[in-house]
N, C-alpha and C positions, 0 to 999 in steps of 0.2 A: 504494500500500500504506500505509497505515496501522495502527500497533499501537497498541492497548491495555495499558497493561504492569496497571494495575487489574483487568482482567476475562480480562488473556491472549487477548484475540483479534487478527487479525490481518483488516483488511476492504479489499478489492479495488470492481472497478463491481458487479460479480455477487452476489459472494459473503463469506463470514463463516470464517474458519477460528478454530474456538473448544474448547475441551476437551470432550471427551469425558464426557458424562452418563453415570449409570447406566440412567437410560431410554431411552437410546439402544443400548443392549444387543440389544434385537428386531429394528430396522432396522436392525443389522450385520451381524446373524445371516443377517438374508433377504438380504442383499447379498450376502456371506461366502460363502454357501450354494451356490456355483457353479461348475459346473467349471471353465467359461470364463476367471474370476479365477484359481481355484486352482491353474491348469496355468501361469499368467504370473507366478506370486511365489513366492518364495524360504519364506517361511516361514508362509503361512497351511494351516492345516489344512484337511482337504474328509474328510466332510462336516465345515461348522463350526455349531455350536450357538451357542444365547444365553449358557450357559456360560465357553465360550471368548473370548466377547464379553464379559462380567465381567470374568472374568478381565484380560486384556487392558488392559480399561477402568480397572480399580484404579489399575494402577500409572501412569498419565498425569501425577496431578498432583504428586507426588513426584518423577517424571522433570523436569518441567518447571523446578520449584524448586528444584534440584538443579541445572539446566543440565546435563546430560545427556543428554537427548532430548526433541524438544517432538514429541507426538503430536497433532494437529490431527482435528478431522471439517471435511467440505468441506463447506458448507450454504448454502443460498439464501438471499440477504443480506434478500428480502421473505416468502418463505412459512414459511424456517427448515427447509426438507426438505434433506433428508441424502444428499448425494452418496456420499460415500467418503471417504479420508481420505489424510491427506501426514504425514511423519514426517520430521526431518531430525538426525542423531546430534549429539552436540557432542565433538571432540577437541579442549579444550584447550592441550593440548602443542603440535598441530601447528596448532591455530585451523584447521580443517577439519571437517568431516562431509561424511555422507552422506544425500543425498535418496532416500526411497522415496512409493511414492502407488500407490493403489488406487482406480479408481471403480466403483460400480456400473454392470452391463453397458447398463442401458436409458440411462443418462447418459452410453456415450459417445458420441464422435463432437459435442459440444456446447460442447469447449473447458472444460469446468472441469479438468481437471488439469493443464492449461498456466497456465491463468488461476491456478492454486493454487500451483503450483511454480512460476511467477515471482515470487509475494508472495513465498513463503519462502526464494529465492534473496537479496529485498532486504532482509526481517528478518536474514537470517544476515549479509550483508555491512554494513549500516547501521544495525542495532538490537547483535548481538552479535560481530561487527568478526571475521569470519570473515576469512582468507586465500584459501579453497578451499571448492569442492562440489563431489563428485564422486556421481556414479549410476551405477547398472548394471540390464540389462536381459538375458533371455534372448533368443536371435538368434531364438527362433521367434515373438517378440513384436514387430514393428520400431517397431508404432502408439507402443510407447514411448520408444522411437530418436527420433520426432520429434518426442516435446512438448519433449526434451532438448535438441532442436537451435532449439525455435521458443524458449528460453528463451537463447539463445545457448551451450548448453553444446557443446565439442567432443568430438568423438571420438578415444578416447585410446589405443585398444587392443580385442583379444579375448582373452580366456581359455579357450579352444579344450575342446569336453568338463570344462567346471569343476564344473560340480554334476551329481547324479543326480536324475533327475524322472519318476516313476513307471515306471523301469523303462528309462531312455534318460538316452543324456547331452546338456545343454544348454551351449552357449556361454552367454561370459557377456558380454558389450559393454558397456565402461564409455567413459565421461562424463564431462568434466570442465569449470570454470569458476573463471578465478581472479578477484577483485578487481581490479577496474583502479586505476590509479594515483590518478584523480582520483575516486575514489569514497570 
């Protein structure tokens, strides 16, 4: 992993996790656009518009500079095409946040959200001197259970019926990782 703190990106073998464009708004949108994703996260809309991708998009670079939340798009380090995207919150207080990631459905199964979420597990521990990372996943999702565990995150707990999702209730399976000593 290496970061850019000049351009804010973050580049792996693969890949480039870099702010979020406004012309990247359309290739969100058709990512977003699906059930498949929308049934697996907590808080994207379905259907989701280019609109909502705006939206969205605005507030990245003020999250960022703020240290608050770095919102990443996940992109191919040679063609620049746009997987999905990683987000990691910033507390402060407790030097902790939380990992969330999205990829688009035809990208999975090819390893970029493991390959993304372990850059941003080392940014947050060796670039902003995190304590903790913690994620959570719905139990009907497990594909996300295991990029959590191939990043060495443990398993921490369930949250038994914690959220409602179209009409059903979802477990919630969280994840954790702390800083080891010698890091």
């Amino acid at each position: 992993m290496i970061f850019n703190d000049q351009n804010k990106t973050i580049s792996t073998n693969r890949l480039i996790l870099r702010l979020f464009q406004k012309s990247d708004a359309t290739t969100v949108a058709k990512l977003c656009n699906n059930y498949n994703i929308y049934k697996s996260t907590l808080y994207l809309p379905y259907p989701y518009e280019e609109a909502d991708a705006l939206g969205w998009i605005e507030q990245h670079l003020e999250n960022f500079n703020t240290n608050r939340l770095y919102e990443l798009a996940i992109t191919d380090k040679k063609s620049g095409e746009l997987y999905g995207a990683i987000g990691l919150s910033n507390n402060e207080t407790f030097q902790q946040g939380e990992l969330a990631y999205w990829v688009g459905e035809e990208y999975w199964g090819k390893g970029y959200a493991t390959e993304a979420a372990q850059a941003m597990v080392e940014f947050a521990f060796e670039i902003k001197n995190y304590h903790k990372i913690f994620a959570r996943y719905f139990g009907s999702n497990p594909a996300s259970g295991k990029v959590m565990e191939k990043i060495g995150m443990k398993k921490e707990g369930i949250l038994i019926d914690q959220v409602k999702k179209d009409g059903h209730f979802e477990d919630l399976v969280y994840y954790g990782i702390v800083k080891s000593k010698g890091e």
